[in-house]
C-alpha positions as CSV (number, residue, x, y, z in Angstrom):
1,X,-12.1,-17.0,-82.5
2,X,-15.8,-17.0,-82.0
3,X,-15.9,-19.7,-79.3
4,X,-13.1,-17.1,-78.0
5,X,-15.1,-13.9,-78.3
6,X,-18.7,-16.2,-76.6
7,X,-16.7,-17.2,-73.5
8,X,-15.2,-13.7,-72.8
9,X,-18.7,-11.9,-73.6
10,X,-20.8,-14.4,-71.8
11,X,-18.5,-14.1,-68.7
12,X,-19.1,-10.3,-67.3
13,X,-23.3,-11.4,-68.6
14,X,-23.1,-14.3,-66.5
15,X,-22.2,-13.7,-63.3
16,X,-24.1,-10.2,-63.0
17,X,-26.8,-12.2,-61.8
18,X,-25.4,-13.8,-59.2
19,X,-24.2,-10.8,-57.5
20,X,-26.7,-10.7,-54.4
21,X,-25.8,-14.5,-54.2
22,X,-22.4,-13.2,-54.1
23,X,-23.0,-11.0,-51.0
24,X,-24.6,-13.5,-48.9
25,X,-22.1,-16.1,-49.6
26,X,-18.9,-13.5,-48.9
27,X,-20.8,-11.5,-45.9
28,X,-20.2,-8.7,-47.8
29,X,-22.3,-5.4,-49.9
30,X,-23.4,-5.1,-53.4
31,X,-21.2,-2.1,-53.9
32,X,-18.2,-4.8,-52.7
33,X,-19.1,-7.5,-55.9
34,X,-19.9,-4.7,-58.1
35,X,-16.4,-3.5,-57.6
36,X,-14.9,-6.6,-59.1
37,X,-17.3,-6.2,-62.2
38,X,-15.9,-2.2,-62.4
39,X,-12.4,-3.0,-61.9
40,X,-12.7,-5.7,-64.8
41,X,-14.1,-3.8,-67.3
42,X,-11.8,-1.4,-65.9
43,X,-8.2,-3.3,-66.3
44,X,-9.5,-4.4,-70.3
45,X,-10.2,-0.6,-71.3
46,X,-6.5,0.3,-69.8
47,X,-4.3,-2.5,-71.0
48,X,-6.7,-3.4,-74.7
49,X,-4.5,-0.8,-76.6
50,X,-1.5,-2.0,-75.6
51,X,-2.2,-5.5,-75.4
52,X,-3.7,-5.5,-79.2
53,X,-0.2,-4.4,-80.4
54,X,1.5,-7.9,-79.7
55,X,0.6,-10.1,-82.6
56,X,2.8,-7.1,-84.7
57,X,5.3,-8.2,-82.5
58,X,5.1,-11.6,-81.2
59,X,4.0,-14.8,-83.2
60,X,-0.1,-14.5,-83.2
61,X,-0.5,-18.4,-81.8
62,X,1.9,-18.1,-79.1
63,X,0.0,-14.7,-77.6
64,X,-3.2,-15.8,-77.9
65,X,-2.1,-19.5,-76.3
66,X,-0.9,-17.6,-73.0
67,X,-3.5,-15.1,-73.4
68,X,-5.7,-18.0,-72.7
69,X,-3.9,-20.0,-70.1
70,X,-3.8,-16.9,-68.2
71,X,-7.7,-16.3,-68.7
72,X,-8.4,-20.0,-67.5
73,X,-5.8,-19.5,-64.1
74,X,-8.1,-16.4,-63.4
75,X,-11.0,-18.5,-64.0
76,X,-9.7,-21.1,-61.3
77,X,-8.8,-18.4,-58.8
78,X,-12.2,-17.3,-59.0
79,X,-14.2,-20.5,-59.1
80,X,-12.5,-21.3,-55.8
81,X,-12.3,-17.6,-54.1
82,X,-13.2,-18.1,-50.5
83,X,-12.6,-14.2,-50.0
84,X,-13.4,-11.0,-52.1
85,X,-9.3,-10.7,-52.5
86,X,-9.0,-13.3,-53.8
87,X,-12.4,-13.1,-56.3
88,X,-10.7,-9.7,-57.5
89,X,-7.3,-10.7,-58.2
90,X,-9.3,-14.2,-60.2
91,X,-11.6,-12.5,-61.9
92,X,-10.8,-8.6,-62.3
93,X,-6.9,-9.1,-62.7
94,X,-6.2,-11.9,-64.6
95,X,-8.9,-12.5,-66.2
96,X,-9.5,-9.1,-67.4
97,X,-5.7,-9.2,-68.3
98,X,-6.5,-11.8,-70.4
99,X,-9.5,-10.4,-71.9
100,X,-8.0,-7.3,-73.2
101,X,-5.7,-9.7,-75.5
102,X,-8.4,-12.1,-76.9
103,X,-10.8,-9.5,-77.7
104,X,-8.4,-7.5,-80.0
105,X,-6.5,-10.4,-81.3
106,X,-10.1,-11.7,-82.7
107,X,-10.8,-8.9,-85.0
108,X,-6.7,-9.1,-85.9
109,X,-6.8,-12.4,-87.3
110,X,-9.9,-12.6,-88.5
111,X,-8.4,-9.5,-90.9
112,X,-5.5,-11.4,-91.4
113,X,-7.1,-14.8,-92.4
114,X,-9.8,-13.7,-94.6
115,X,-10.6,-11.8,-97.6
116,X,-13.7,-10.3,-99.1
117,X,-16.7,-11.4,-98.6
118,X,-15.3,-14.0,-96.1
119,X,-13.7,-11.3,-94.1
120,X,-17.7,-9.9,-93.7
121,X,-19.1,-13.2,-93.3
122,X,-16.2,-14.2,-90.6
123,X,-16.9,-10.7,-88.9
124,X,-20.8,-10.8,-88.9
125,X,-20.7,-14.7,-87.3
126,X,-18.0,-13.1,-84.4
127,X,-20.9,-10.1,-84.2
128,X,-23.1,-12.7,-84.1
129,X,-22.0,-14.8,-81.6
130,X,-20.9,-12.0,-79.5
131,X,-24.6,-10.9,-79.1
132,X,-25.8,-14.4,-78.4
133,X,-23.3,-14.8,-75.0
134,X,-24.2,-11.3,-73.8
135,X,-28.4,-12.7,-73.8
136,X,-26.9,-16.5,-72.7
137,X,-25.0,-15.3,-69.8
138,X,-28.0,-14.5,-68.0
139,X,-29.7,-17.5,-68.3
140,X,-27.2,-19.7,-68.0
141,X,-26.1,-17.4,-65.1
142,X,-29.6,-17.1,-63.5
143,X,-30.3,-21.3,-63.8
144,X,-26.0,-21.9,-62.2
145,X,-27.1,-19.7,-59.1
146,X,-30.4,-20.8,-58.8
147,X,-30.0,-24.5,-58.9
148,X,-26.2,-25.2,-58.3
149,X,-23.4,-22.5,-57.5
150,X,-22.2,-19.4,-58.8
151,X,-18.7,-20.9,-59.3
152,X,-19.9,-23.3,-62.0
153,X,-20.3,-20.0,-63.7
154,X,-16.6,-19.7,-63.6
155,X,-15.7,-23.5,-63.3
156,X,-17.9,-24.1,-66.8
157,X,-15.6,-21.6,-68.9
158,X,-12.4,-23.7,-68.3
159,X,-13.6,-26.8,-70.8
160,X,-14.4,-24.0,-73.2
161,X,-10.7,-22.9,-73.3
162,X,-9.6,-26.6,-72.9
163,X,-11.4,-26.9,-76.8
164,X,-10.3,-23.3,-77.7
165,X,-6.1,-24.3,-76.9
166,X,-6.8,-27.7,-79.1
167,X,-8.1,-25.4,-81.9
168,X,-5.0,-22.6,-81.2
169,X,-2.9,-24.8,-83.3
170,X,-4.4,-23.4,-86.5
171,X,-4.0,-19.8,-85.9
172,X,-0.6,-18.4,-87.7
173,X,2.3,-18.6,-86.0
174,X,3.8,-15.5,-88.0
175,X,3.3,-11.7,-86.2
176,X,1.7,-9.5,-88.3
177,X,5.5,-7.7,-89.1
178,X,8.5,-8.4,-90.7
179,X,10.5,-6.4,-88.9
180,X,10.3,-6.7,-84.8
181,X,10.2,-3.8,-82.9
182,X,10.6,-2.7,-79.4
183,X,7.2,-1.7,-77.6
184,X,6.6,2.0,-76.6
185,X,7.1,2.3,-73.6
186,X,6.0,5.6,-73.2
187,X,3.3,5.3,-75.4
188,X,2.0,2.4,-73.4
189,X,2.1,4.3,-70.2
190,X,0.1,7.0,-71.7
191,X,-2.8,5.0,-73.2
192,X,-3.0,3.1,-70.2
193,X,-2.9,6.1,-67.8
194,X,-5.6,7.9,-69.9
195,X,-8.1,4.7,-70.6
196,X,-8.2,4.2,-66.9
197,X,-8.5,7.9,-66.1
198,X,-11.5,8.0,-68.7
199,X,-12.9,5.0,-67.5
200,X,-12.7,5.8,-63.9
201,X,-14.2,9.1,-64.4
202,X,-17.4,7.7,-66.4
203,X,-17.6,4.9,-63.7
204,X,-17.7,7.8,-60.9
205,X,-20.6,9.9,-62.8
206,X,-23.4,8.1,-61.5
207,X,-22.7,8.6,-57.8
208,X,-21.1,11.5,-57.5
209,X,-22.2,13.5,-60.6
210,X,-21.1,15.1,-63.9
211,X,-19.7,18.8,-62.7
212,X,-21.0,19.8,-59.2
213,X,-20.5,17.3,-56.9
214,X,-23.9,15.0,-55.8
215,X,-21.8,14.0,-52.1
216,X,-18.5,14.1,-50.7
217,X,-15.7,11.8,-52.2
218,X,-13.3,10.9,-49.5
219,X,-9.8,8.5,-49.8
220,X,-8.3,7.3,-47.2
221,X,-10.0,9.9,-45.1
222,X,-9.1,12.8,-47.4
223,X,-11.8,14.5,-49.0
224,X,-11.6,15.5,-52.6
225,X,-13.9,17.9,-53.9
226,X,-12.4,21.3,-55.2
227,X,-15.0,24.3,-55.6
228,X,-17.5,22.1,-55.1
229,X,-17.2,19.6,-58.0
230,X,-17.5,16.2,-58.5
231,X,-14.0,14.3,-58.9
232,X,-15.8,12.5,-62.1
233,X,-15.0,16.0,-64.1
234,X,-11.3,15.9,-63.1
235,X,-10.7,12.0,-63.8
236,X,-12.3,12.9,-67.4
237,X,-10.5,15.7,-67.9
238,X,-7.0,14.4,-66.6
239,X,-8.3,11.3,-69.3
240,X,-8.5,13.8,-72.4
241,X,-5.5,15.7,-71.2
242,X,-3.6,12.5,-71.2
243,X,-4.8,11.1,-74.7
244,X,-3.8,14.7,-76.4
245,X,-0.3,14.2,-74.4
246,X,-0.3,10.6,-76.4
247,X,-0.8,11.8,-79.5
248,X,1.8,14.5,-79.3
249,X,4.2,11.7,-77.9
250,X,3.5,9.5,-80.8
251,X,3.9,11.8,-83.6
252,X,7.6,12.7,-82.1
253,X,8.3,9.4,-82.0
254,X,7.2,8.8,-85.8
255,X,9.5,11.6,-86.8
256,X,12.4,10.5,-84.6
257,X,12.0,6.8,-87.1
258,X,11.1,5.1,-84.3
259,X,8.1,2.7,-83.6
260,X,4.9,3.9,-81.8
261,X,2.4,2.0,-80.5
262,X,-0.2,3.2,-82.6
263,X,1.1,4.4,-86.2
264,X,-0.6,7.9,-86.8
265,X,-1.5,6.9,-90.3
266,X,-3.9,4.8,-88.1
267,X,-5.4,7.6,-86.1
268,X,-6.0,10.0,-89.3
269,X,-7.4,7.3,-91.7
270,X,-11.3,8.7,-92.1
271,X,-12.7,5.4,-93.1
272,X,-11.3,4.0,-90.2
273,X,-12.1,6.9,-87.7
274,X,-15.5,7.5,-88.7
275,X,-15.7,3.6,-88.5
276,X,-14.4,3.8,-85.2
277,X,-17.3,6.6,-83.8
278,X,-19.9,4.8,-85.5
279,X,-19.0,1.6,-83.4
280,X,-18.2,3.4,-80.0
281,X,-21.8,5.0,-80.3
282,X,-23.8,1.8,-80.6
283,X,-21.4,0.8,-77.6
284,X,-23.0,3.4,-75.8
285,X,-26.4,2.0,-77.1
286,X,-26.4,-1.2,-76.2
287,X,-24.3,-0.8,-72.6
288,X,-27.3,1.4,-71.9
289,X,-30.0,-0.7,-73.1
290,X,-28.1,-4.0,-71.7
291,X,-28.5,-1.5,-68.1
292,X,-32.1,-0.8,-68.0
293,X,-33.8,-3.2,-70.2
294,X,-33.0,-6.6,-66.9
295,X,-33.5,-4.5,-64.2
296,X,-36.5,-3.5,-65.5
297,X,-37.5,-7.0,-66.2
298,X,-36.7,-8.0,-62.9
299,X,-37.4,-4.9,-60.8
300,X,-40.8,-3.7,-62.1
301,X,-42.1,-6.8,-63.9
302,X,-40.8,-9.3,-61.3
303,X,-39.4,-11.9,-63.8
304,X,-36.4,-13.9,-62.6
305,X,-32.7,-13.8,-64.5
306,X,-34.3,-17.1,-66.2
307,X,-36.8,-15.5,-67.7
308,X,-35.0,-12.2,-68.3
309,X,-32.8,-14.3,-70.5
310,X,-35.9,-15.5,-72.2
311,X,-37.3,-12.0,-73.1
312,X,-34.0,-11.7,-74.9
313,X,-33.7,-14.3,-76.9
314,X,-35.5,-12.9,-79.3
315,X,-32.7,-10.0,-79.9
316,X,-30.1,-12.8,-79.8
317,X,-31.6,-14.8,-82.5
318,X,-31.9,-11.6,-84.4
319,X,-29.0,-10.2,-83.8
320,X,-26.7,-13.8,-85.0
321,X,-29.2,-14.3,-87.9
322,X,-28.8,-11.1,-89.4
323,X,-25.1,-10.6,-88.5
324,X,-24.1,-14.2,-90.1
325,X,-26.7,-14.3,-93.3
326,X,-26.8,-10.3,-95.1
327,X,-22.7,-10.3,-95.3
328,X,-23.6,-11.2,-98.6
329,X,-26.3,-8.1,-99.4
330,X,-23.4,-5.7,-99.7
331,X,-23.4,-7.1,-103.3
332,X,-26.7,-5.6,-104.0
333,X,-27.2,-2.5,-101.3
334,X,-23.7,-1.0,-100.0
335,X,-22.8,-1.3,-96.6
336,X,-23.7,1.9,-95.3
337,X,-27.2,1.6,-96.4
338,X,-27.3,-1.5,-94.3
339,X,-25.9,0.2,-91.3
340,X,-28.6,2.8,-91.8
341,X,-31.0,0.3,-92.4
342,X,-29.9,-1.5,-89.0
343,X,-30.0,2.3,-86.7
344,X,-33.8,2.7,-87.9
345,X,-34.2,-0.8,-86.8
346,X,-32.7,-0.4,-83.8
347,X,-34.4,3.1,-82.9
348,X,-38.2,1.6,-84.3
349,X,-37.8,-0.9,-82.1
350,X,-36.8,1.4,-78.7
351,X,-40.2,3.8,-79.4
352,X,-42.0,0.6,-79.8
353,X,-40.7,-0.6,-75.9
354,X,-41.6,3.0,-74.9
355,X,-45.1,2.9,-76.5
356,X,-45.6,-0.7,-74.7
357,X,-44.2,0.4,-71.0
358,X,-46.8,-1.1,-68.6
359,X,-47.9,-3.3,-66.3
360,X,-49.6,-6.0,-68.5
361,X,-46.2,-6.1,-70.6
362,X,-45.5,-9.4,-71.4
363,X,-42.1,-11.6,-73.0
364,X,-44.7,-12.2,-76.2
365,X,-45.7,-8.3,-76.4
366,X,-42.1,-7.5,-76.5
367,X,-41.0,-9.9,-78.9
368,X,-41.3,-8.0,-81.9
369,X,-39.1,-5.0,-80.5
370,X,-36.7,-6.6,-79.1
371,X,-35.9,-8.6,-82.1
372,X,-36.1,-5.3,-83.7
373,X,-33.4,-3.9,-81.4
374,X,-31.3,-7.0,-82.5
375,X,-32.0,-6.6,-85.8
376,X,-30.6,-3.3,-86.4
377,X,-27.5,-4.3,-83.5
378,X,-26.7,-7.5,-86.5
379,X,-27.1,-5.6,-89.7
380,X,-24.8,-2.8,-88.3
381,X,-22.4,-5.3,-86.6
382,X,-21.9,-7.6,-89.9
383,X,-20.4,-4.8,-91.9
384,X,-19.2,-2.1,-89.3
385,X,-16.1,-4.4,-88.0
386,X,-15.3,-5.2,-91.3
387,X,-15.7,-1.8,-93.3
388,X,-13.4,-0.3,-89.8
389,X,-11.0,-2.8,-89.9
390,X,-10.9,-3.2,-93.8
391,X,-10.1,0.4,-94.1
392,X,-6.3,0.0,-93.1
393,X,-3.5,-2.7,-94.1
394,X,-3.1,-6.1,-92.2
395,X,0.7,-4.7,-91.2
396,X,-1.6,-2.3,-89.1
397,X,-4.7,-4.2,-88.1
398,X,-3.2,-5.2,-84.3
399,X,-3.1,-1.6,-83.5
400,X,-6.3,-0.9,-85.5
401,X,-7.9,-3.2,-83.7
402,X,-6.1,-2.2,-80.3
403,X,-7.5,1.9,-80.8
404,X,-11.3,0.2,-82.0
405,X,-11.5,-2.5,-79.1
406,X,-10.5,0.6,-76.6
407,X,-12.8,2.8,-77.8
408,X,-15.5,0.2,-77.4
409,X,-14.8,-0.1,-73.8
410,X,-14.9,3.6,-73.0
411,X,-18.4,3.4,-75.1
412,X,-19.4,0.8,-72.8
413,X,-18.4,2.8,-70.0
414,X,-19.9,5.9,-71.4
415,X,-23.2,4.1,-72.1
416,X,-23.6,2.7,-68.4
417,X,-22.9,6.1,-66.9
418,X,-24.7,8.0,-68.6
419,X,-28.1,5.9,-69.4
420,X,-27.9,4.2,-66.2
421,X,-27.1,7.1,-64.0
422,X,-30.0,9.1,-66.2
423,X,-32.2,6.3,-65.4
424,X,-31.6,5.4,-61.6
425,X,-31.5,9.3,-61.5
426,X,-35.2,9.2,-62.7
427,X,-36.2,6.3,-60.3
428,X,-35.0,7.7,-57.3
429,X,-36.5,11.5,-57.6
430,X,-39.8,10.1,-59.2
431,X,-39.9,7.9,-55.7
432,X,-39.0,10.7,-53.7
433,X,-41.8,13.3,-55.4
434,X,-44.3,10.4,-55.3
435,X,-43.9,10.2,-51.7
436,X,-44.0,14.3,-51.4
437,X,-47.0,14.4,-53.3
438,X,-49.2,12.0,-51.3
439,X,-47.9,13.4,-48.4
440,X,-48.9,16.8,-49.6
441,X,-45.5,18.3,-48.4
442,X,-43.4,21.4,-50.3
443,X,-39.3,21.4,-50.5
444,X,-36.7,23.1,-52.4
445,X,-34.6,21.7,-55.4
446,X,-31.8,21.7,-52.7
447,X,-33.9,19.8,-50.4
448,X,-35.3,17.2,-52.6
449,X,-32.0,16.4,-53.9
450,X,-30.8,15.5,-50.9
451,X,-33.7,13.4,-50.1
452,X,-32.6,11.3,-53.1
453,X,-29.4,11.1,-52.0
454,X,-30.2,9.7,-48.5
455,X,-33.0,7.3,-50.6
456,X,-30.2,6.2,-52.4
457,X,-27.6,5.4,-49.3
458,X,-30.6,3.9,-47.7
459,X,-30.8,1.2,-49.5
460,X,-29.9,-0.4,-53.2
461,X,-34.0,-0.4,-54.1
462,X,-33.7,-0.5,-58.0
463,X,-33.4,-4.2,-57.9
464,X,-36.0,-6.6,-57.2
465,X,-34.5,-8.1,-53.9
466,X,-33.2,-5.2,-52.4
467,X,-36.5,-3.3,-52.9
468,X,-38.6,-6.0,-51.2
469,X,-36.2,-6.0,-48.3
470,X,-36.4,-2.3,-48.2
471,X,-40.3,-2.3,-47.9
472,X,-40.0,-4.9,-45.2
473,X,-38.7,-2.5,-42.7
474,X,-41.6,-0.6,-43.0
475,X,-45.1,-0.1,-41.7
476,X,-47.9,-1.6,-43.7
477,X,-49.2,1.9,-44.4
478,X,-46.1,3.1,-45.3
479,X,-44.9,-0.2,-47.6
480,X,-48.6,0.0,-49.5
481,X,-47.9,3.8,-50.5
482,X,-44.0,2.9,-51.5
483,X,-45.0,-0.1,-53.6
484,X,-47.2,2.2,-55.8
485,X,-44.8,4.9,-56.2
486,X,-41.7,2.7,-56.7
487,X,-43.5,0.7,-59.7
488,X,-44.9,3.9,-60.9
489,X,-41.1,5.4,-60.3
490,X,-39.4,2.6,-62.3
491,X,-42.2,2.9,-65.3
492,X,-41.4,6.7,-65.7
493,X,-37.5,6.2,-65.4
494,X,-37.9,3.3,-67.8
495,X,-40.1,5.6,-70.5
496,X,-37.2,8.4,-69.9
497,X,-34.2,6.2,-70.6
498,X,-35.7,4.6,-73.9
499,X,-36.0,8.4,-75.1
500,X,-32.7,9.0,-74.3
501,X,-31.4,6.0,-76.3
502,X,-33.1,7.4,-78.9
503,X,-31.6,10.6,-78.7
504,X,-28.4,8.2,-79.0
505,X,-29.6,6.1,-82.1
506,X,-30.3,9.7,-83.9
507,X,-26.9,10.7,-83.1
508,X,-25.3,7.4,-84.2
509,X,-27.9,7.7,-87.7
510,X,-25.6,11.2,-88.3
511,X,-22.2,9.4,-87.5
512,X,-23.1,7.0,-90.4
513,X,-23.3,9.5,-92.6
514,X,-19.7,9.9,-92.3
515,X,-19.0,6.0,-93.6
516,X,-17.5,5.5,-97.1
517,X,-20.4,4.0,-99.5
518,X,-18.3,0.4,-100.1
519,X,-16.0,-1.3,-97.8
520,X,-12.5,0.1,-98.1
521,X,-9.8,-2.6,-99.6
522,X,-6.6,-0.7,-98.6
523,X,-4.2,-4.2,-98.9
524,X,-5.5,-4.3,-102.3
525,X,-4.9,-0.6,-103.0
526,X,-1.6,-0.6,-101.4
527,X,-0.6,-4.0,-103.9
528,X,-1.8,-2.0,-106.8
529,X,0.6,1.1,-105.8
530,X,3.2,-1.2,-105.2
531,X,2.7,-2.5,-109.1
532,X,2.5,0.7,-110.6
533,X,5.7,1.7,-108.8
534,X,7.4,-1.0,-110.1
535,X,6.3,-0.8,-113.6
536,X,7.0,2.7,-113.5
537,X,10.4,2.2,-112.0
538,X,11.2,-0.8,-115.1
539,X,10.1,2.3,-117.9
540,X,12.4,4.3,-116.2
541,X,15.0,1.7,-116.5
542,X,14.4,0.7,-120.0
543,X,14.3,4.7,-121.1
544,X,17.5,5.3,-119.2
545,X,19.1,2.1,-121.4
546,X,17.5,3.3,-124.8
């Protein structure tokens, strides 16, 4: 399960870095190859809540063994792409298919398999692990490109699930139920409708704006902006509107007897849902920090995806180390202490990357706060999963874990759109008043905003690349005054976007509030019903006989 989870993780981390690679090789744009990323992370938040609902159904070995084979054909497709088509269909389709079954059917068996403090210790290794392949992927990403191909990227992953299909055979072959029931196939069509809706909308934020619309959004020629707003608003909207509409559908269908997709004894257990915010928040937190904290690196700093890889090892090492080894602390602090513990971590760490933001930064300066930041990510990750997941029977735990892995994707989503469009927001309007200020020259709001827009069109300059080929172009008059204001542009907008994940880890320190003290053990609670049921019902007996 945790070679599982590394391969999956380390796959989206991986080939980020060899996107302008990418665009050479396939004569295409960057907004082309980011596509495929979007429209994978895209297909696993729409199909993760129905997809984690099969080992209730289906025997657990069989779905995770074609889950796999699937993943590894997409793998293939993409190793060997000679067109985008083809890469999207590879990598976004299949593969994301696949990855929307193997990341919920992790945290099901590992709830299935285990008990106390193995269940934690089994959760905070997959935390663990799952933080080291999201800091690997670069570097073994950045050394592929550099030095061989960006298809080894993909070509590398297929040995991985060659030795994960040898180990399959000692997952259970049992589904999680007795009884097997039909799937929902109106509750499927909902939860898929509204996770992409969601999704979509969050992924549209950053270039076309929240509420008022930033620029025109045309398809197919058709031009969609009523009053003047952006189409992000009505994808989010239609996304909530459709959720509600799933809710209502499921709880007819519980009264009717029949089988949802997600029981609602599921969706209003408070353990579980406060579990559930807690973990979609530090989704947003570390999709926003995983955002700006490279191209930052890269961009301002002008260290290579090698060495970006380097700066974070220190939050990998933390993160696994203190994931795996303080499972056992709940014995002497409770697990909610340890998750508050982990936010301060987490949020001492961020001020301490504000406080540092210069140009003599260095990988040693920021060490110590980026092992902080992984710090607080392990200590929260070794006992969030397992107090969520804990808090509701094993019968349940594929759709429990279906509702938390979906809910982490629309964090993720949530955290890149709004961190990343708040930070490439800051970097292209401190660029465009640098250059008004030297220039000495006055413009309205309205004016200035659509000078950022056409800075933004003109060129992709938040990477390191890009920005160089961008200056290029110009005079050396002109290139010398740019170079200033973009690095004093990307220092600002880096400042401003570790303040807001602050703002974030605050919010997430009040979520936690909401956490039970100790980890919920509902299977045992449920047994212990069950007994008292039975010894009441044998009192009754004997009473009735007397």
């Amino acid at each position: 399960m945790s070679l599982t989870t590394f391969i999956v993780v380390i796959n989206a981390s991986l080939m980020n870095v060899a996107i302008p690679t990418m665009v050479d090789e396939f004569d295409t744009t960057v907004t082309v190859i980011q596509g495929a990323v979007a429209l994978y992370s895209l297909v696993i938040a729409a199909l993760v809540l129905p997809a984690g609902t099969l080992p209730s159904r289906h025997s657990r070995r069989r779905v995770m063994t074609v889950a796999l084979i699937v993943y590894a054909a997409g793998t293939l497709v993409a190793a060997i792409s000679w067109s985008t088509p083809l890469l999207y269909l590879g990598w976004s389709f299949l593969e994301g298919s696949a990855a929307a079954v193997l990341f919920p059917l992790t945290y099901t068996e590992l709830r299935a398999s285990y008990d106390g403090d193995d269940r934690a210790t089994a959760f905070g290794l997959l935390a663990g692990v799952s933080g080291v392949g999201g800091a690997l992927g670069p570097i073994i990403g950045g050394a592929l490109t550099t030095y061989a191909s960006w298809r080894w990227g993909f070509a590398i992953q297929l040995v991985g699930v060659g030795v994960i299909l040898f180990f399959v055979q000692y997952v259970s072959q049992t589904p999680l139920s007795e009884t097997r029931s039909s799937l929902d196939r109106g509750g499927t069509a909902l939860s898929v409708v509204g996770s992409t809706a969601l999704v979509t909308g969050f992924i549209l934020t950053g270039k076309y704006g929240w509420l008022l619309q930033r620029r025109p959004f045309s398809v197919g020629g058709v031009q969609f902006n009523p009053l003047g707003t952006s189409p992000a608003i009505w994808f989010l909207g239609f996304g909530l509107l459709t959720f509600a509409a799933f809710i209502q559908y499921e709880r007819r269908l519980e009264r009717a007897g029949e089988s949802p997709l997600v029981p609602l004894h599921v969706l209003t257990n408070r353990p579980f849902v406060s579990g559930v915010i807690t973990y979609n928040i530090r989704s947003i937190i570390s999709a926003g920090f995983f955002f700006i904290f490279p191209v930052y690196l890269q961009a301002v700093l002008g260290y290579t995806a090698f060495e970006t890889g380097v700066a974070l090892l220190p939050y990998s090492l933390a993160s696994i180390l203190f994931a795996t080894f303080t499972t056992g602390w709940r014995k002497h602090i409770s697990p909610k202490t340890l998750i508050q513990v982990g936010i301060v971590c987490m949020g001492i760490g961020l001020l301490l990357l504000y406080e540092q933001t210069a140009p003599g930064q260095t990988i040693r300066s920021m060490a110590l706060p980026v092992a902080l930041v992984g710090t607080g990510v392990g200590l929260i990750l070794a006992q969030i999963s397992n107090m969520t997941m804990s808090a509701v029977p094993t019968a349940d735990s594929a759709e429990a874990s279906g509702v938390l892995n979906v809910s982490s994707s629309i964090g993720y989503a949530l955290g890149t759109a709004v961190v990343g469009s708040y930070f490439l927001g800051q970097f292209y309007g401190g660029v465009v008043d640098g250059v008004l200020r030297s220039e000495r020259v006055t413009v309205s709001a309205e004016q200035r905003n659509d000078l950022v827009i056409a800075l933004e069109d003109a060129a992709e300059t938040a990477t390191e690349a890009t920005r160089q080929q961008f200056l290029d172009q110009l005079a050396p008059r002109q290139r010398q005054l740019l170079e200033t204001v973009f690095e004093a542009s990307m220092f600002d907008a880096q400042q401003a976007a570790l303040l807001l994940l602050v703002l974030f880890v605050l919010l997430l320190l009040i979520a936690s509030t909401f956490l039970p003290r100790q980890i919920p053990d509902t299977d045992e609670r449920n047994n212990s019903s069950e007994s008292d049921s039975d010894s009441a019902r044998e009192g009754s007996d004997g009473i009735t006989e007397d």
